[in-house]
C-alpha positions in Angstrom: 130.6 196.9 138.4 130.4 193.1 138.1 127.9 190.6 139.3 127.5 189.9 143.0 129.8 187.2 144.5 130.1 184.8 147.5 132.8 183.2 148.5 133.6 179.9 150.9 136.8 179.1 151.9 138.9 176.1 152.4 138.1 172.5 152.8 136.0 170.5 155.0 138.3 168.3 156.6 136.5 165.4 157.9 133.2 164.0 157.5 130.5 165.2 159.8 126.7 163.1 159.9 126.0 164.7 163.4 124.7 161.6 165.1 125.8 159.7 168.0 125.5 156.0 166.6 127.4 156.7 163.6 131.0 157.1 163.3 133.5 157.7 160.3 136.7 156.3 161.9 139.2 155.4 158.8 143.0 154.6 159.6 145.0 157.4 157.8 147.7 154.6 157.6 147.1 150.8 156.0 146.2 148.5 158.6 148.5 145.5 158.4 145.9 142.2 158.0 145.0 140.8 161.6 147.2 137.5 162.9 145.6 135.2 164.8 144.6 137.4 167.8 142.3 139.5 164.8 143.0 142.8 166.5 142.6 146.3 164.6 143.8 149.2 166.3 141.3 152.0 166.2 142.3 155.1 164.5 143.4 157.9 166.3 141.1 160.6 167.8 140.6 163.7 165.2 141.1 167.0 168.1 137.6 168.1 169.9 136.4 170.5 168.5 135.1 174.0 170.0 131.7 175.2 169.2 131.7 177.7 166.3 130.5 181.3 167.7 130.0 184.2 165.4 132.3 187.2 166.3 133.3 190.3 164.6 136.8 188.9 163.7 137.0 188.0 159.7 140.5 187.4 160.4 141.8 184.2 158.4 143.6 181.9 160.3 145.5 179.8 157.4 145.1 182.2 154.2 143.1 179.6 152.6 139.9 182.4 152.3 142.0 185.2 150.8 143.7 183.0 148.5 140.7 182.1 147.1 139.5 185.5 147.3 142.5 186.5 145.3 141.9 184.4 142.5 138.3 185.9 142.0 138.8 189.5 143.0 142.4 190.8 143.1 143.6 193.8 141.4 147.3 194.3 142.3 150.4 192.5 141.9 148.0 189.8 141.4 145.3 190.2 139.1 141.8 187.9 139.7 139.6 186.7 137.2 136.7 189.4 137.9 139.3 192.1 139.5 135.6 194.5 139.5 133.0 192.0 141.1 131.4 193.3 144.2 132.4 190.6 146.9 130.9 189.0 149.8 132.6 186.9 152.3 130.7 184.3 154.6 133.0 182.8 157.3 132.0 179.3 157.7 135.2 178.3 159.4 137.3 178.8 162.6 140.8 178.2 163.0 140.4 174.4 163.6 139.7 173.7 159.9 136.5 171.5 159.7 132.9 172.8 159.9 129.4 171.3 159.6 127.0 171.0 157.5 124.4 174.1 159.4 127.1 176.2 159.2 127.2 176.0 155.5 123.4 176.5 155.1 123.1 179.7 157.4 125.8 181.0 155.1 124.1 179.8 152.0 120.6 181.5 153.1 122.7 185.1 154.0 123.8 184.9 150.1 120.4 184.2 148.9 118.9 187.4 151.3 122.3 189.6 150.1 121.1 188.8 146.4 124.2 187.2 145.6 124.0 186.1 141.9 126.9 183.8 142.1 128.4 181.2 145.5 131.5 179.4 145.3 132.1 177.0 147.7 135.8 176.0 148.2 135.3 173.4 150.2 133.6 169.5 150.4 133.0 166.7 152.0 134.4 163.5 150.2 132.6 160.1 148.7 129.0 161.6 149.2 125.6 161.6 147.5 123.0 164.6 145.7 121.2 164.2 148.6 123.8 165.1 150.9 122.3 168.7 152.5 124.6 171.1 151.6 124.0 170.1 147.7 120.3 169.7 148.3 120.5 173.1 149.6 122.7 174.6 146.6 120.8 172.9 144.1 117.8 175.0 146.2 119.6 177.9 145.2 120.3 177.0 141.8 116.8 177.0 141.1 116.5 180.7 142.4 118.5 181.9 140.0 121.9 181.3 141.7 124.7 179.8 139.8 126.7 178.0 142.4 130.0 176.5 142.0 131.8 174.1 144.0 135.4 172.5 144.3 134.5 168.6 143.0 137.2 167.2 145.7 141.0 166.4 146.5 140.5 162.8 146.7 141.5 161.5 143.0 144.0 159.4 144.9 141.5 157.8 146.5 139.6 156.7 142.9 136.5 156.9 141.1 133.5 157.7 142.8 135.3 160.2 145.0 133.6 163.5 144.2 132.8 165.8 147.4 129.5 167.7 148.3 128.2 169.8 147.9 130.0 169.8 144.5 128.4 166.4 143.5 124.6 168.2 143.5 123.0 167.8 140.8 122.8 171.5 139.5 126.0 172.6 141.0 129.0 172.8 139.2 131.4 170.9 140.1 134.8 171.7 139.3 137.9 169.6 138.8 141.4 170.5 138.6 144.1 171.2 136.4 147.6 172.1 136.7 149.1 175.6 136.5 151.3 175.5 133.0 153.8 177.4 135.3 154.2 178.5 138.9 155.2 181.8 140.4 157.4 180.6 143.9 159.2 181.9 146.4 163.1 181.0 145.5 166.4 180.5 147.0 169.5 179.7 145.2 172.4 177.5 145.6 176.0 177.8 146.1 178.5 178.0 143.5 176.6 179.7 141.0 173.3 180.7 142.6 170.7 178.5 140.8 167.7 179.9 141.8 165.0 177.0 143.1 161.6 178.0 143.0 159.7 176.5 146.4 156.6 176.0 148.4 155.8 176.4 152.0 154.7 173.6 153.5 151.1 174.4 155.5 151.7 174.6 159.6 155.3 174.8 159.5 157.2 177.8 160.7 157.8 180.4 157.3 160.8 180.6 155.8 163.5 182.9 156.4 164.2 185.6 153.5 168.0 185.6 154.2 170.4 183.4 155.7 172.3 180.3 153.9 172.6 176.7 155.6 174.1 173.9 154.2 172.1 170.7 152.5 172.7 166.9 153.6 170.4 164.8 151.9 168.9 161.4 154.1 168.7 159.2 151.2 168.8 158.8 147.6 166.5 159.7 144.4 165.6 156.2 144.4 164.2 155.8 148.0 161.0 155.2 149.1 160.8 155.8 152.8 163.2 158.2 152.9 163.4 160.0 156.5 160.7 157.3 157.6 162.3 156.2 160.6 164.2 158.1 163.0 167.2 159.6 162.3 170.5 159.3 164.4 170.6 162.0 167.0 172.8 165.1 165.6 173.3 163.9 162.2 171.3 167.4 160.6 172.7 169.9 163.2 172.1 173.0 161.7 172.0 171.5 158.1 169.0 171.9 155.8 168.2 168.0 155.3 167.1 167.2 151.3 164.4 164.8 151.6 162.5 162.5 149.3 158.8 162.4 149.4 157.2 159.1 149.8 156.4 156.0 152.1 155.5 157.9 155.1 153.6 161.5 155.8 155.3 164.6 155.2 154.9 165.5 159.2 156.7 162.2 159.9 159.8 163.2 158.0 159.9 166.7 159.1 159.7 165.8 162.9 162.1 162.9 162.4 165.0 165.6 160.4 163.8 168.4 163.2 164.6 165.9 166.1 168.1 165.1 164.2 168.8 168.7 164.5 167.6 170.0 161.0 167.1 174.0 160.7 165.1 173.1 157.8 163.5 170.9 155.4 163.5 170.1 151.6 161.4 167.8 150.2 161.1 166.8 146.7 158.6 164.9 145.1 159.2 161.4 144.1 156.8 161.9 140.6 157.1 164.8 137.6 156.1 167.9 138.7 155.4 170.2 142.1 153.2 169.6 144.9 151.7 171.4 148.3 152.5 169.7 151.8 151.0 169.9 155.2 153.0 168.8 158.1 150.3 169.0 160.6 150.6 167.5 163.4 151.3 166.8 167.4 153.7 168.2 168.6 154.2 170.7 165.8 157.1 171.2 163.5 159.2 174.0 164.7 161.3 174.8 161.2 160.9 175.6 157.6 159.5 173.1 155.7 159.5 173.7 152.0 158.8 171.2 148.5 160.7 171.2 145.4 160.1 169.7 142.1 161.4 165.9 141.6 163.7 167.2 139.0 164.9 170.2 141.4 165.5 167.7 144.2 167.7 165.4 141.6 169.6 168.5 140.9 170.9 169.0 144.3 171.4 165.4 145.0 174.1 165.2 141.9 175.6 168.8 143.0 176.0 167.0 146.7 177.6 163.7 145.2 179.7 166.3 142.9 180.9 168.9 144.9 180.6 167.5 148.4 179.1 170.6 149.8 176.3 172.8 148.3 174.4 175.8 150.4 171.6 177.1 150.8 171.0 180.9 150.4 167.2 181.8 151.1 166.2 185.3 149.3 162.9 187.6 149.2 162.9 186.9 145.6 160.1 184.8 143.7 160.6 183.3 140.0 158.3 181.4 137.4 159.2 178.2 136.5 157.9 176.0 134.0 155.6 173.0 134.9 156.0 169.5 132.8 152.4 168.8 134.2 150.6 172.0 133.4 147.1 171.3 131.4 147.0 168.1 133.0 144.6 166.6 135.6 146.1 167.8 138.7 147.1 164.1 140.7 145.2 165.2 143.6 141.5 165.8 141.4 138.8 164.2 142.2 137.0 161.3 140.0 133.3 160.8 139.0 130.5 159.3 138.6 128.4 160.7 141.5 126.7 157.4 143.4 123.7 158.1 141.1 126.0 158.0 138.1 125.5 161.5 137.0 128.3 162.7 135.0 130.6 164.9 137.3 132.4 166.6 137.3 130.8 169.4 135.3 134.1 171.7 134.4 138.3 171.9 135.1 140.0 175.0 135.7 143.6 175.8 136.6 143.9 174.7 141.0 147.3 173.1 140.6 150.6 175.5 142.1 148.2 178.4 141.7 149.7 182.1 142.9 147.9 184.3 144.8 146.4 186.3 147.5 147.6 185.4 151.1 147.2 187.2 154.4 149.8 190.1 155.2 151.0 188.1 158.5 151.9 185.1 156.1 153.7 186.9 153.7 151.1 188.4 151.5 151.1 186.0 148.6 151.6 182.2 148.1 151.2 179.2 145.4 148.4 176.5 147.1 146.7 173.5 144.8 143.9 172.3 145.3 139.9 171.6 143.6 139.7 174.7 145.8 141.8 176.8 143.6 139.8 175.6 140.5 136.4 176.4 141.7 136.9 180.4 141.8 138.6 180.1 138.8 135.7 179.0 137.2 133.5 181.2 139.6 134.8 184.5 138.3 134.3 183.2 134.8 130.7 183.0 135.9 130.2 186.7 137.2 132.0 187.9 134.1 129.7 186.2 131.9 127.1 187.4 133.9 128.3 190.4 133.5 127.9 190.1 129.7 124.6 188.5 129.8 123.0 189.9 133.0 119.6 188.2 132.5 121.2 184.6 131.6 119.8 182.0 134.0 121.9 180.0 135.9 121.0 176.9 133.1 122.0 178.8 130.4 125.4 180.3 132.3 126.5 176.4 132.7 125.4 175.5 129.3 127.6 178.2 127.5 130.7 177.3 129.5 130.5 173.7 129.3 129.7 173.7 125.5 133.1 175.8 125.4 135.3 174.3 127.5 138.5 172.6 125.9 139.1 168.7 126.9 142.9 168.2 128.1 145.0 165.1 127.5 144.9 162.0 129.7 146.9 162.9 132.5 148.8 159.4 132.9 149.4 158.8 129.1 149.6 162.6 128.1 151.8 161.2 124.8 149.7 158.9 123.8 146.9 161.6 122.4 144.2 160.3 124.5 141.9 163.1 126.5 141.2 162.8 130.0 138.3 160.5 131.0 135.1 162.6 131.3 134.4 161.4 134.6 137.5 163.2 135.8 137.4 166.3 133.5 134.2 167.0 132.7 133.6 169.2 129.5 137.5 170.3 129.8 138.8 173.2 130.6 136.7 176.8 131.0 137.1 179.0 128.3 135.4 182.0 128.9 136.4 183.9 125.7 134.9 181.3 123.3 131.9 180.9 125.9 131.1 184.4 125.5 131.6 184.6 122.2 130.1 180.9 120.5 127.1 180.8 118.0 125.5 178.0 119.4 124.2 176.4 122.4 123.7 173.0 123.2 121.2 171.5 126.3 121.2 169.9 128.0 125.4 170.1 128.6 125.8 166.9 129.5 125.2 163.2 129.2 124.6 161.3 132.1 123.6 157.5 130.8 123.4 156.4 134.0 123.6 152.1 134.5 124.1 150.7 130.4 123.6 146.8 130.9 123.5 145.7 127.3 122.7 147.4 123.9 122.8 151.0 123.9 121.9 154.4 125.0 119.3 157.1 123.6 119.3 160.3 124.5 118.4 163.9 122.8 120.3 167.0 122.6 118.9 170.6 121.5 120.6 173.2 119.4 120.0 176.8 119.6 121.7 178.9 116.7 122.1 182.6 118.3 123.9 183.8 115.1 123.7 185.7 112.7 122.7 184.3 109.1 122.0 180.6 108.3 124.5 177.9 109.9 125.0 174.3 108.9 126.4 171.9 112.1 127.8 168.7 111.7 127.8 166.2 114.3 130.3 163.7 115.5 132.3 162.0 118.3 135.8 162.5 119.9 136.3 159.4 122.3 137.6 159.5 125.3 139.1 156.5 128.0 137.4 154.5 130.0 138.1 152.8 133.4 137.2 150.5 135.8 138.4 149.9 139.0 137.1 151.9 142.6 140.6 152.5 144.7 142.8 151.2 141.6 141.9 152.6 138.4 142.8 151.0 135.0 142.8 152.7 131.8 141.1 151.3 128.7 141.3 152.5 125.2 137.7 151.2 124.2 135.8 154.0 122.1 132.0 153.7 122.1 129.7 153.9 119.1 127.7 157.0 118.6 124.8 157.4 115.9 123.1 161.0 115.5 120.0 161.5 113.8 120.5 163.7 112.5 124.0 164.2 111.6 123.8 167.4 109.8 121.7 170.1 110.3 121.1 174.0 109.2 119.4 176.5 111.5 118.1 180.2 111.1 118.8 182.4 113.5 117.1 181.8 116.9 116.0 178.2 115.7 116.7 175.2 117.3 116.1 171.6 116.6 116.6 168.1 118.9 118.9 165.6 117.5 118.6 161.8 118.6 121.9 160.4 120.1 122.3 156.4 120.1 125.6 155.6 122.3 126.9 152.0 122.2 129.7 151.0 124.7 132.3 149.0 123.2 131.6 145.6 122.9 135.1 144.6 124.4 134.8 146.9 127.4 134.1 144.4 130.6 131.4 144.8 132.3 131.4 147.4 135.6 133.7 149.8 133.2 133.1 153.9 133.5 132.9 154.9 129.7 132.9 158.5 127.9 133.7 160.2 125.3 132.4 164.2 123.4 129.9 165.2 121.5 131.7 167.1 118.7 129.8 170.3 116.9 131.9 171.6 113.9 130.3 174.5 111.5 130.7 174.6 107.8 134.8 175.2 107.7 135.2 172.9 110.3 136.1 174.7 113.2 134.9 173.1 117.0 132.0 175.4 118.2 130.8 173.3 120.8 130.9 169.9 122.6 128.9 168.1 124.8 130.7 165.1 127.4 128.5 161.7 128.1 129.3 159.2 131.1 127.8 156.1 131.5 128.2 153.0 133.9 128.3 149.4 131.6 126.7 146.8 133.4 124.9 145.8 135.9 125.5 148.5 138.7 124.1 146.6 141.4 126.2 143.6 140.6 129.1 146.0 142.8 129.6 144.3 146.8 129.1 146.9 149.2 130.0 144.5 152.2 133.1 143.8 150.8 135.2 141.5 153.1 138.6 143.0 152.1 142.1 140.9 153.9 140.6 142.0 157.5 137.2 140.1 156.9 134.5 142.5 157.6 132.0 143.0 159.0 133.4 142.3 162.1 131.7 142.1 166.0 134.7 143.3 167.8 135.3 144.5 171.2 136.9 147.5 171.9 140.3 146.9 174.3 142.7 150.0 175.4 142.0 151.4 171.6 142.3 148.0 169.7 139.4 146.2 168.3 139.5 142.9 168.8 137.3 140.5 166.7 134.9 138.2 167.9 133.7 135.1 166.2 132.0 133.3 169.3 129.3 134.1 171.3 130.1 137.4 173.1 129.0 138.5 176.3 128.6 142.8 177.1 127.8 144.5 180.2 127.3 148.1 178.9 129.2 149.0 181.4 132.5 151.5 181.5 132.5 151.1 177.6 132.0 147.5 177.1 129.7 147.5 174.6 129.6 145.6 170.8 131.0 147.4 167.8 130.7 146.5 164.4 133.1 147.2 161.5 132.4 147.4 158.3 134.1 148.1 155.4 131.8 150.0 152.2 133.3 149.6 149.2 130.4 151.2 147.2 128.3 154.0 148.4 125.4 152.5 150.3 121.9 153.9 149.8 120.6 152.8 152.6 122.0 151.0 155.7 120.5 149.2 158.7 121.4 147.3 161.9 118.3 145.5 163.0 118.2 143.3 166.5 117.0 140.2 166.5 116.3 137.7 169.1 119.0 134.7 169.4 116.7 132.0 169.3 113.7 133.1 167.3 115.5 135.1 164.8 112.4 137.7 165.1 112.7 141.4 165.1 112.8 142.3 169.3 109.9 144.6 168.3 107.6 144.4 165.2 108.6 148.0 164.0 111.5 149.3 165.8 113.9 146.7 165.5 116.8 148.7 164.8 119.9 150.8 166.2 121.3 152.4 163.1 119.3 153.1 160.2 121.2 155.6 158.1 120.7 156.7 154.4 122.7 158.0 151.1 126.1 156.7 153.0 129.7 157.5 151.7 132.0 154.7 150.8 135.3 153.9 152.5 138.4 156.0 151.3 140.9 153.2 151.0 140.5 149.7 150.2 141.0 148.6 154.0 139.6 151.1 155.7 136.3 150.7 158.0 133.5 152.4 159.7 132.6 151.8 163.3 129.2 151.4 164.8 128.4 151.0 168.4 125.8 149.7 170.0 125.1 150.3 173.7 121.9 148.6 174.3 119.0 150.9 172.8 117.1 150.7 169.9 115.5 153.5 167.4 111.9 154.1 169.1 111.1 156.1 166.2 111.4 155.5 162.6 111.2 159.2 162.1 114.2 160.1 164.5 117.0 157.5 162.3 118.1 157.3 165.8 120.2 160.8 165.7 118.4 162.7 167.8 117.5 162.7 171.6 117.6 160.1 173.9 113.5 160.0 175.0 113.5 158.6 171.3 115.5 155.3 172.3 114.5 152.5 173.9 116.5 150.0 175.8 116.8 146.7 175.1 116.3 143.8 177.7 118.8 141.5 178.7 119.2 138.6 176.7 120.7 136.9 174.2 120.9 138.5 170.5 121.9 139.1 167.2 122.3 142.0 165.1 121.6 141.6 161.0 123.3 144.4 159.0 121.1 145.3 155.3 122.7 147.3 152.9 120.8 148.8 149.9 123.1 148.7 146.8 123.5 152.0 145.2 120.1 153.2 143.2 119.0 149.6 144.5 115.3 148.9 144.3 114.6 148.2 148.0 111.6 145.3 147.0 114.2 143.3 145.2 115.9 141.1 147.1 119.2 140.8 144.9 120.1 144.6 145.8 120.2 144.0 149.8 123.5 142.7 151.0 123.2 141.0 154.6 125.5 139.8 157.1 124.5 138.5 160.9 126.8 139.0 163.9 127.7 135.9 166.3 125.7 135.8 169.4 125.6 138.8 171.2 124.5 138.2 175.4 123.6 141.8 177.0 124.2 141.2 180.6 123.8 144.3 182.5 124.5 144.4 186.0 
């Protein structure tokens, strides 16, 4: 019997802090910049959300749990990475597909009492810190004796700095993806000759058939980039399957629009190389298939329609495996590093993009999802059969010996140009369980975080432990990898460092081990505010790789980054809150607290914040409205914003934080109300690793006049 297991499933879907002055409201769609009337709409209202209650029901709603299962643990059709590993399951979600952070820990402290040895945790919440409390928690764990493994995040669209707790803790590993070199799908085949076309169900749409035929119209062409985007003319897709090209508006946007045109079904086909997974949740729901298609797939049927005139579609119980031109590759949808404290992550890749496997009977019994969520078990079986190999290997040891192994892939946007993947998306590269079970050497510490690199160069030490037989000799060098710069855009830059060993060449006994000095430079021509990387290469005598170790670092000044940046909207904003539109205020501003008239204040974070405050301060005086508790939001170890115009709202009905151990999120006797009068509220932000004495690491901004007038 294998190692013990844990398991979490899915992804946290939204961004929970739990108090009532603090609100993560982010537009899922651009926000046009404000005309003269400076309005913003608010985003729409995520669905309320029941309270979780424990029941006897392990049912899974969606099939993300026993998909993940399956990759660990199945030993059928499909066949898991650790088919014999005993396996427990902790249900930390319902049905509505977001849970909190409490959840997570009561689950986390039933694995530590079942003596689980390993806990992966598909799931995250995006742009957050170490300190966040499920990765204080797991990093708790690690420390134990538990190796815990986390999904680093499905935000890479979003851009560096992106990486999801708990993934991002500091002893976790934190996986990125890669994508599957094929994929098993579910197929139908087109009429004349019945080409088979390997598909994917779209999440929350109805399943598809596995018989029947329709015919396919395509809405638009292989070069449009809203196709279906608007609404379609009434009866155009009766009864057709409508061919559909991905991009310029959500996928539940063109489903409902070919659905309300009188589609049976959808198609759509990706506007970039490869496969991908849809959702099409949404409002009302869609009520047909909805399936995706390769962008090479959907081309194919688009030239057979111009061709022939007609082509149909035959749906069949049948799946296929089809080649991907993206396999070994970043999957698009990975997260990127560094954590906020600049700690290289993530830690390891593993296969999560188009992956077969598992799904609940009701649902069809098997599937092909992507996601960091796929990688993370991947990499979490590796651990139990490791452990399985080396029952007494601490959880240290267990991360060393598969990041040392692991194999760095090519850069994913450039793949022909020879390049790897920046470390700060890849980590050590992909797990290799094989060659981490089987390597003479071990490297520690795994990784090189260099944290903030202003000017000259790095030091840092790494040990080697020959666990050979015989006397080896290692030689040490570099393999360089991209850098970038850039938040919600990232550039690429071809900019190797330097890197000095000392020294270079060594020869161990067995069971010795002996430090090396490392000097990393960044390159010279690399601007300033750049994320640069690159491997530390071990070679033995005939040359063969036996173990590598990545290295991050941030050039620059890191506090030199604007949090409070102003973006096209001009944040921070006072704004009033009118029939779900915010409406900037640069005057004086008068509130009654009553019926919802109260200030808000927008702010776009550009940069992680480390620490946050809204103080109060009296119009006229400028002073504090009380010598200590002067403040309505004081928050720490805050996420950025996803996109480059998107905003947090804070409100402020009246009160301020009576005590400065309560961070004004928990009960009311703990606020205090503030008098009528006339105001202003100062908003300090605490750069990222910012020394709070120094002055140049605050950001301010003060509000207009703010009048409370209560009745």
């Amino acid at each position: 019997m294998g190692s013990r297991f844990s398991g979490y499933f899915r992804k946290i879907s939204r961004l929970r802090r739990g108090g009532r002055l603090y609100a993560h409201l982010e537009s899922s769609q651009p926000i046009r910049p404000p005309g003269p009337s400076h309005r913003l709409r608010q985003p729409p209202a995520r669905p309320a959300q029941r309270i979780p209650r424990p029941d006897p029901n392990p049912n899974d709603c969606s099939g993300y749990g026993t998909h993940v299962a399956g990759i660990v643990e199945a030993n059928g059709r499909v066949k898991g990475v650790a088919p014999e590993v005993l396996f427990g399951a902790y249900k930390v979600f319902g049905c509505e597909g977001s849970t909190t952070a409490d959840i997570i820990l009561a689950a986390l402290e039933m694995a530590w009492k079942d003596r689980m040895d390993v806990v992966n945790m598909s799931l995250g919440a995006a742009f957050l810190w170490p300190q966040y409390p499920t990765a204080v928690a797991s990093d708790r764990l690690v420390t134990r004796g538990v190796v815990v493994v986390a999904s680093a995040g499905n935000s890479g669209a979003a851009g560096t700095f992106s990486m999801s707790a708990p993934g991002v803790g500091s002893k976790v590993i934190g996986v990125g993806s890669f994508d599957n070199i094929a994929v098993t799908l579910s197929t139908f085949t087109l009429s004349p000759d019945g080409q088979p076309i390997g598909y994917s169900p779209a999440a929350a749409a109805p399943p598809p058939p596995t018989s029947g035929s329709l015919p396919i119209q395509a809405t638009g062409t292989p070069t449009a980039t809203a196709d279906a985007c608007s609404p379609l003319p009434a009866g155009s897709l009766e009864g057709h399957a409508a061919l559909i090209r991905r991009g310029g508006c959500t996928f539940y946007t063109k489903a409902k629009n070919a659905e309300a045109a009188g589609a049976a079904a959808v198609i759509l086909y990706n506007n970039v190389p490869g496969r991908f997974s849809a959702t099409v949740a949404g409002t009302p729901p869609v009520n047909i298939p909805v399936v995706t298609i390769s962008d090479a797939d959907g081309v194919l049927i688009y030239n057979r329609l111009q061709q022939l005139g007609a082509v149909t579609l035959t749906w069949t119980d049948q799946v296929g495996s089809f080649p991907n031109p993206t396999g070994n590759l970043v999957s698009s949808f990975s997260s990127f590093g560094l954590s906020p404290d600049l700690a290289l992550k993530p830690d390891l890749g593993a296969p999560g993009g188009l992956i077969y496997s598992t799904y609940p009977r009701h649902l069809g019994g098997y599937a092909t999802l992507s996601g960091t969520s796929m990688a993370a078990p991947h990499v979490a079986g590796t651990v139990a059969l490791y452990l399985q190999a080396n029952p007494r290997a601490r959880p240290e040891e267990v991360q060393a010996a598969l990041m040392n192994s692991a194999k760095p892939q090519r850069l994913s946007v450039a793949p022909a140009t020879g390049l790897l993947e920046v470390t700060h998306r890849q980590g050590a590269g992909m797990v290799q369980i094989l060659d981490a079970l089987q390597s003479p050497l071990r490297v520690s510490p795994p990784k090189l975080s260099l944290g903030e690199v202003e000017r000259g160069s790095a030091y840092a030490a790494i040990t080697l432990t020959h666990k050979g037989p015989g006397f080896a000799t290692y030689t040490l060098s570099q393999q360089p990898a991209p850098a970038t710069r850039g938040t919600f855009t990232v550039t690429y830059f071809n900019a190797p460092s330097t890197v000095e060993f000392a020294p270079a060449t060594l020869t161990l006994a067995p069971g010795q081990s002996a430090t090396v000095g490392v000097t990393i430079t960044p390159n010279p021509g690399l601007a300033d505010g750049s994320v640069f990387g690159g491997y530390l290469v071990i070679t033995d005598e005939e040359g063969r790789v036996v173990a590598r170790v990545p290295y991050g670092g941030y050039k620059g000044d890191y506090q030199a980054i604007r949090v409070l940046e102003p973006t096209p909207f001009g944040f921070p904003w006072l704004a009033r809150l009118e029939g779900g539109t915010y409406v900037r205020l640069t005057d004086p501003a008068t509130f009654s607290l009553q019926e919802g008239d109260i200030p808000y204040f927008l702010v776009h974070l550009a940069h992680q914040a480390q620490k946050l405050e809204m103080e109060i301060l009296e119009a006229r005086t400028r002073r504090p409205v009380h010598p200590v508790f002067n403040k309505f939001v004081d928050l720490e170890y805050l996420p950025r914003n996803s996109s480059s115009t998107g905003f947090f709202a804070f409100a402020w009905d009246g009160q301020r934080i009576h005590s400065n151990m309560d961070r004004g999120q928990g009960p009311n006797s703990f606020l205090r109300e503030v008098p009528n009068g006339d105001y202003i509220v100062r908003i300090r932000v605490l750069k990222a690793l910012g020394d709070p004495n120094n002055p140049r690491h605050w950001e301010t901004w003060e509000s207009p006049v703010i009048t409370l007038a209560r009745p």
